[in-house]
DOVEX-60044 format. One record per residue: x, y, z of N, C-alpha, C in turn; residue in three letters. Coordinates in steps of 0.2 Angstrom, whole numbers, plus 2048, in hexadecimal, padded with zeros to 3 digits. Layout:
# DOVEX-60044
XYZXYZXYZALA
...
# end
This chain:
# DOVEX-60044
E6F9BF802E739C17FCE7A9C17FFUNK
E7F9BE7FAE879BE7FBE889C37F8UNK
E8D9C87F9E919CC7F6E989CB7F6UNK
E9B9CC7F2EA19CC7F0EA69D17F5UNK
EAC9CE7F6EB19D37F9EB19DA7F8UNK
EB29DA7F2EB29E07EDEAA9E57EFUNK
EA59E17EEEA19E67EFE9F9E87F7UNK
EA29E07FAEA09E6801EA79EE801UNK
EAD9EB800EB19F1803EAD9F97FDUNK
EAB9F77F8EA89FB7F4EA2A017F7UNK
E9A9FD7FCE989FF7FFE9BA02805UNK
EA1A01808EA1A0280EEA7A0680CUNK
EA8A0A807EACA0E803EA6A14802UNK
EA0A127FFE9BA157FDE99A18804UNK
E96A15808E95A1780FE99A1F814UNK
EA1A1C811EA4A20817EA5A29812UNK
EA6A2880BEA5A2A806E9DA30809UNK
E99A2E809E92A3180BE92A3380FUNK
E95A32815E97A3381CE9AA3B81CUNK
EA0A3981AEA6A3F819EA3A43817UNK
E9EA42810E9CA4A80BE95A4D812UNK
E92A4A816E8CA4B819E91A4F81FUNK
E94A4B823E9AA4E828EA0A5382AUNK
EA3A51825EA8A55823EA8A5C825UNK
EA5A60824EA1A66828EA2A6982CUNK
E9FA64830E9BA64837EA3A6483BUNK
EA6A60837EADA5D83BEB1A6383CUNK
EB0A66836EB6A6F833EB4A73839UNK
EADA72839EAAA78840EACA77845UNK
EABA6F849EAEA6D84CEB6A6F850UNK
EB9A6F84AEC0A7084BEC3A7584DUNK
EBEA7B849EBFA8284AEBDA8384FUNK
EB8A80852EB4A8385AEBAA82860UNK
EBFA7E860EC4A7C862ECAA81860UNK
EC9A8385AED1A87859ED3A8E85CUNK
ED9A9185EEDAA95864ED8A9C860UNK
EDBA9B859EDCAA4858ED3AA5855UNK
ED4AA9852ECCAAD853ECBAAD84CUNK
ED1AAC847ECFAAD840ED1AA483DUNK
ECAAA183BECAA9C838ECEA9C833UNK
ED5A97834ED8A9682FEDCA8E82FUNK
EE0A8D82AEE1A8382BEE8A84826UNK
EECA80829EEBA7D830EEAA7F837UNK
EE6A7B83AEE5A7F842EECA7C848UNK
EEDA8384AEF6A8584EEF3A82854UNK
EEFA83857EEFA7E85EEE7A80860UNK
EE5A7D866EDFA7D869EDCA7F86FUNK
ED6A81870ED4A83876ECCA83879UNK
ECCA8187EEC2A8087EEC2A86882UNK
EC2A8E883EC3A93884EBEA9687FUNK
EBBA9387BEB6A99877EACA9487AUNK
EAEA8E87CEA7A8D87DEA7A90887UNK
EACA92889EAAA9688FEAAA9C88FUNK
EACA9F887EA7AA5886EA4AA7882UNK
E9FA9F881E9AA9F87FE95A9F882UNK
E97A9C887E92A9C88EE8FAA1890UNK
E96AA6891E96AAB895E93AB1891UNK
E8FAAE88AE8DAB3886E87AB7885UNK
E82ABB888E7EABB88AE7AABA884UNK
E79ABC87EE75ABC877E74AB5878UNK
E7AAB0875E79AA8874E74AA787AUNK
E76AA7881E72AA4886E6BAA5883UNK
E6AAAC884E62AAD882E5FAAA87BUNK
E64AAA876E61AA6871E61A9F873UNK
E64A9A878E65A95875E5BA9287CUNK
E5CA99880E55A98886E52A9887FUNK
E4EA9D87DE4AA9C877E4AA97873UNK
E4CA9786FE4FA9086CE4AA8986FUNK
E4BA8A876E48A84879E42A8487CUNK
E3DA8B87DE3BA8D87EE36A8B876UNK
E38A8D873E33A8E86CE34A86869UNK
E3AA8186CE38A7C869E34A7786FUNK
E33A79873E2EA76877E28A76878UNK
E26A7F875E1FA7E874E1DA7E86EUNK
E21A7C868E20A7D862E20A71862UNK
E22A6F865E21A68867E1BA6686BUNK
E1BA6C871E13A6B875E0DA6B86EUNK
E0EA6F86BE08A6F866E0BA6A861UNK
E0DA6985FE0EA6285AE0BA5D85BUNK
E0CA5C861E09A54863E01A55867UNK
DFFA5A868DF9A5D868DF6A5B862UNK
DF7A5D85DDF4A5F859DF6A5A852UNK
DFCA58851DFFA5384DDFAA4C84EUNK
DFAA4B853DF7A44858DF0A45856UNK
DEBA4A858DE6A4A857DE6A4984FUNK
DE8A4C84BDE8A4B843DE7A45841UNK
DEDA42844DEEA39842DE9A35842UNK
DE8A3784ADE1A3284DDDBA31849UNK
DD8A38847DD3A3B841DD4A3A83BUNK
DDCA3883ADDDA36830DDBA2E831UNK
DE0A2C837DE0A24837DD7A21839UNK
DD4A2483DDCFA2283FDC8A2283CUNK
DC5A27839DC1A29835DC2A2B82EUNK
DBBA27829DBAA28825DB7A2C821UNK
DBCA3281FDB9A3781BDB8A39814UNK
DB3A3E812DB5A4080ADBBA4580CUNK
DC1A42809DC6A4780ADCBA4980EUNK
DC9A4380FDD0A3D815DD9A41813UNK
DD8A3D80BDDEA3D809DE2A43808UNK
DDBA4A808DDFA51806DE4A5280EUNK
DDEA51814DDFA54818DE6A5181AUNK
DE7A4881ADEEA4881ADF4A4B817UNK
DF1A4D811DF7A5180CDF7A5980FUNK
DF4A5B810DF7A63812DF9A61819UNK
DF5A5D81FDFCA5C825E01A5C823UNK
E04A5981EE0CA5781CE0DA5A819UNK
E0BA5E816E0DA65810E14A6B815UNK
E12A6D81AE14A7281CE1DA7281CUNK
E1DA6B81EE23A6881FE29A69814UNK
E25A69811E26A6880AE28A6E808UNK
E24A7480CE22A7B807E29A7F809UNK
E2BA82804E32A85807E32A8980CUNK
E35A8A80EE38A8E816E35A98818UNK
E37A99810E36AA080FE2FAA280FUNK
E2CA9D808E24A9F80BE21A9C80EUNK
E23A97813E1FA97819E1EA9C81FUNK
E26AA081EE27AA4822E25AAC822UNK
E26AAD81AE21AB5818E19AB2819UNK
E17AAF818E0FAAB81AE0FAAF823UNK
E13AAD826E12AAA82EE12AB3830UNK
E19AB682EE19ABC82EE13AC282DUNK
E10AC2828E0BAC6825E04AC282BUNK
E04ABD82BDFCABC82FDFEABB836UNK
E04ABE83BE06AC1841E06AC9840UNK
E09ACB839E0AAD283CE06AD8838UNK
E02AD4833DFCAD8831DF6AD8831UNK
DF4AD0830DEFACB832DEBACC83AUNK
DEDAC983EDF0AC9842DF0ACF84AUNK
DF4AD3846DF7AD8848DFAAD684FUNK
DFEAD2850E03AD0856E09ACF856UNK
E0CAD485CE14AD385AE18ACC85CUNK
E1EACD858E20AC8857E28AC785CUNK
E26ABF85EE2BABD863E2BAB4866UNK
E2BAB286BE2CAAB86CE25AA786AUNK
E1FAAA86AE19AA986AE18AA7863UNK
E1BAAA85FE18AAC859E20AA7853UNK
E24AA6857E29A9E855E27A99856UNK
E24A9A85EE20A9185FE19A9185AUNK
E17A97859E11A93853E13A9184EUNK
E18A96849E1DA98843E1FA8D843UNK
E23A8C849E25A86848E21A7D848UNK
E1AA7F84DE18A7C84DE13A7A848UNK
E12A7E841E10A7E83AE14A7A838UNK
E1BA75838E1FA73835E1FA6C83BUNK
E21A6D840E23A6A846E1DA64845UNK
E16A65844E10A60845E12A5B840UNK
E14A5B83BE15A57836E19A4E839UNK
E1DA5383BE22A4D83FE1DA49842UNK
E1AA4B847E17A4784FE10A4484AUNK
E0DA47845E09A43841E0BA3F83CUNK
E10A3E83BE12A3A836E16A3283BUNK
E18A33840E1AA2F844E15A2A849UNK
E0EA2F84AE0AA2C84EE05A27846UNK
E03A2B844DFDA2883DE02A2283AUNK
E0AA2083AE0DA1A837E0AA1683CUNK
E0DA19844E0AA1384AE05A1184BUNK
DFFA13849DF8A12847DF8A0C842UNK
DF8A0F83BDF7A0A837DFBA02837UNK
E01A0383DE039FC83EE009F8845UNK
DFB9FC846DF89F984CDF29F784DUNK
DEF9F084DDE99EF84CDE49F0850UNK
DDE9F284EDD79F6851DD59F1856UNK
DD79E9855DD79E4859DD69E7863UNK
DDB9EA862DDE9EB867DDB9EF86CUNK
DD79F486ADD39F886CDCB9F386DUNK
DCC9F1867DC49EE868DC49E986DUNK
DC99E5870DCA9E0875DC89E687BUNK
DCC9EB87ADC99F0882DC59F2881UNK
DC19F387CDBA9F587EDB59F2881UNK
DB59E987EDB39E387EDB39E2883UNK
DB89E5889DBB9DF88FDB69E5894UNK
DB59EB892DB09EF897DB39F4896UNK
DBA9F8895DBCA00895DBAA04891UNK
DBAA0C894DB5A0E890DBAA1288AUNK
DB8A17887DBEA1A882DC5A1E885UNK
DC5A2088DDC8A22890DCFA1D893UNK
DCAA18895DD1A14899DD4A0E891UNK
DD0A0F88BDD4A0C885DDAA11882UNK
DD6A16885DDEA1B881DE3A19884UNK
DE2A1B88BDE8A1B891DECA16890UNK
DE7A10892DE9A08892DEDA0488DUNK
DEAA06887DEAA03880DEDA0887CUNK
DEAA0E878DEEA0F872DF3A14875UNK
DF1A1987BDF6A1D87BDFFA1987EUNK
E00A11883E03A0E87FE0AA0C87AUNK
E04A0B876E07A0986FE0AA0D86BUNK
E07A1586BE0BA1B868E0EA1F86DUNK
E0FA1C872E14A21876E1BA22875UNK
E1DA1D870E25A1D86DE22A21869UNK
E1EA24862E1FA2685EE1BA2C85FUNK
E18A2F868E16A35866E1EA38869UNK
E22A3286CE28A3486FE2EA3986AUNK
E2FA34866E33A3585FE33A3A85AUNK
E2AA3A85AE27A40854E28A46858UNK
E28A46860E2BA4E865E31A4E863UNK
E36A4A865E3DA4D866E40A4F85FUNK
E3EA4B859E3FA4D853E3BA53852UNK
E34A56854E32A5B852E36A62856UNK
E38A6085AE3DA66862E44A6785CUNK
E48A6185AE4CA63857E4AA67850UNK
E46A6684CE44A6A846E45A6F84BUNK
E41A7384FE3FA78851E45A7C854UNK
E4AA78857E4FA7C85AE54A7C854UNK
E54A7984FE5AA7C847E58A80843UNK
E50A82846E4BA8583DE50A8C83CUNK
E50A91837E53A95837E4FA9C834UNK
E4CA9982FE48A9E82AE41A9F82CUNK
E3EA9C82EE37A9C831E39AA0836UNK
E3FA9F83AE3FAA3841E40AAB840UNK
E44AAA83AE48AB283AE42AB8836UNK
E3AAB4836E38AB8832E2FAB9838UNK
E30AB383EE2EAB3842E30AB584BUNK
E34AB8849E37AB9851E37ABF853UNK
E36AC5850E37ACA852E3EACC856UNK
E3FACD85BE43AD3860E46ACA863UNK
E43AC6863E46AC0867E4BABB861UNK
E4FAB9863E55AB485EE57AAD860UNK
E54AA985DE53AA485FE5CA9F85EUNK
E5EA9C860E67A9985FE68A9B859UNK
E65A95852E69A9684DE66A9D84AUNK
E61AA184AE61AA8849E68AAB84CUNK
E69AAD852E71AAF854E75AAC84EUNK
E77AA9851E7CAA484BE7FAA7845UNK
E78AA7841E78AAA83CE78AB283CUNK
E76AB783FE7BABE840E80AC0843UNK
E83AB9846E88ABE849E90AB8845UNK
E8BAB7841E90AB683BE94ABC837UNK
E8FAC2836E93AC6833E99AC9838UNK
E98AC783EE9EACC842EA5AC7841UNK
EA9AC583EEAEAC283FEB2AC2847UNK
EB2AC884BEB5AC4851EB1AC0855UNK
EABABE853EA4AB7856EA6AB3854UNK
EA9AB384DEAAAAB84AEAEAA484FUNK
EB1AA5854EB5AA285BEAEA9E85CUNK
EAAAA585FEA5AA4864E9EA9E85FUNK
E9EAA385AE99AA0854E9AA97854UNK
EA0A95855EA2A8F852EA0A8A858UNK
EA1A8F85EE9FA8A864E99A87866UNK
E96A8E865E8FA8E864E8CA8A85FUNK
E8DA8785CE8DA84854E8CA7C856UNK
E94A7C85BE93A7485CE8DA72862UNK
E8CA74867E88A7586AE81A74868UNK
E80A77864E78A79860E78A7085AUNK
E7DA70859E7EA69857E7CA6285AUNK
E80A6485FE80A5E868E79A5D869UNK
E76A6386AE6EA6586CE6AA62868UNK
E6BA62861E68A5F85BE69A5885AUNK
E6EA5685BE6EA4E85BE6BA4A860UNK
E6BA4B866E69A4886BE60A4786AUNK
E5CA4B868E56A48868E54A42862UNK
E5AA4585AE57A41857E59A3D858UNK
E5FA3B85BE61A3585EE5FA2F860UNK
E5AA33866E54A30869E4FA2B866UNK
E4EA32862E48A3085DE49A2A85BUNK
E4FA2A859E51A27854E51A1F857UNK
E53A1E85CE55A18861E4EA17864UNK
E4AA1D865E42A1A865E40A16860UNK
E3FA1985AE3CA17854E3EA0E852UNK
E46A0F852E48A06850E47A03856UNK
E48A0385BE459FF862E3E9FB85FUNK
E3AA0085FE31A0185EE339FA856UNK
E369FD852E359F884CE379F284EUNK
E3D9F284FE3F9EA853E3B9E7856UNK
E359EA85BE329E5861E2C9E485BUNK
E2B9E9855E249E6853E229E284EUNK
E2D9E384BE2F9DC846E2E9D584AUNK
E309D4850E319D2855E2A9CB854UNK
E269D0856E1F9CE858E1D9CB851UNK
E1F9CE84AE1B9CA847E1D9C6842UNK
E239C6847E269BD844E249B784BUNK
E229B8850E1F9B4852E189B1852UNK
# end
């Protein structure tokens, strides 16, 4: 398809347009985490990286941002446990009731944040009867987190033919050295992908946390209280870009995993 002068500069007017209203933000915060005085105001007088060394030095942030990683690593240990096994069991066998079981895996991800979180609360602290803390955020998160790692391995299933397996079974291996050999693989970029995106959900989530943490504060929990103290807001913003940093790098990944994987298997089936 040709396009005219006119509609490309238009698109790519449209483009930076989307950019700015999605960015714009991030950038203000950005700016502020740099700026010297302590009360956000604009224009900014001059600059200082003096508030992420003491942000560093801040004992609350450090322990939220351990945590943080802490509950998004075991709240990804479980996703890929248990998203994987899901996939394998929708994509593989034939059931009465195939289709529900797939709709409520994906559900969790849909349901708003609040009542997943008043749910997670009451069947920990009354159900239950356990207190609450890093244990009970990696479960809180891992309710949401599985979606990802299932949704990424069950696409790379159905674009991968059974052929492939069945030639290993054919040739003599039995269903252990076909995993290893053959399928697992094939979906190693996508149980890669479905983790690092399930680690970042986990390390931004805010509401599920703050209703599943108890006495422990996961980064963006801090974040979010010590908002109300206005001489943190320096500190807040640092912490801000940071928690940002952290968060782009895996989707990143993912992301550079994911189009890789498509290309090599556009690749293949134009040959």
């Amino acid at each position: 398809m040709i396009e005219s002068r006119g509609a490309r500069i238009g698109l790519r007017l449209a483009a930076a347009l989307t950019l700015g209203f999605i960015y714009l933000p991030l950038a203000v915060i950005l700016l502020y985490a740099f700026s010297a005085s302590r009360i956000q105001s604009w224009p900014i007088e001059s600059f200082t990286t003096d508030w992420f060394a003491r942000a560093f030095e801040n004992q609350g942030a450090r322990q939220a941002l351990l945590t943080s990683i802490q509950a998004g690593l075991g709240a990804t240990a479980i996703a890929l446990v248990l998203g994987s096994a899901a996939s394998f069991a929708v994509h593989r066998h034939r059931f009465f009731g195939r289709e529900v079981i797939s709709f409520l895996v994906i559900l969790p991800i849909a349901l708003p944040g609040i009542v997943t979180a008043i749910a997670l609360n009451g069947t920990f602290t009354q159900f239950l009867d356990i207190d609450l803390g890093v244990g009970t955020i990696i479960v809180g998160h891992a309710t949401f987190c599985i979606v990802l790692v299932y949704n990424n391995v069950i696409a790379r299933l159905r674009r991968t033919s059974a052929s492939l397996e069945e030639a290993s079974m054919d040739l003599g291996a039995d269903a252990f050295q076909t995993f290893r050999y053959v399928t697992l693989p094939v979906i190693r970029t996508a149980l890669i992908a479905g983790g690092l995106l399930a680690f970042a959900l986990s390390f931004d989530e805010v509401i599920v946390t703050n209703l599943t943490a108890g006495q422990d504060f996961t980064l963006p929990v801090w974040i979010l209280r010590s908002l109300s103290r206005p001489n943190q807001a320096p500190i807040v913003n640092a912490v801000a870009v940071v928690a940002v940093l952290l968060s782009v790098v895996p989707v990143y990944i993912a992301q550079r995993l994911a189009g890789g994987e498509t290309t090599r298997t556009g690749g293949a089936a134009t040959r």
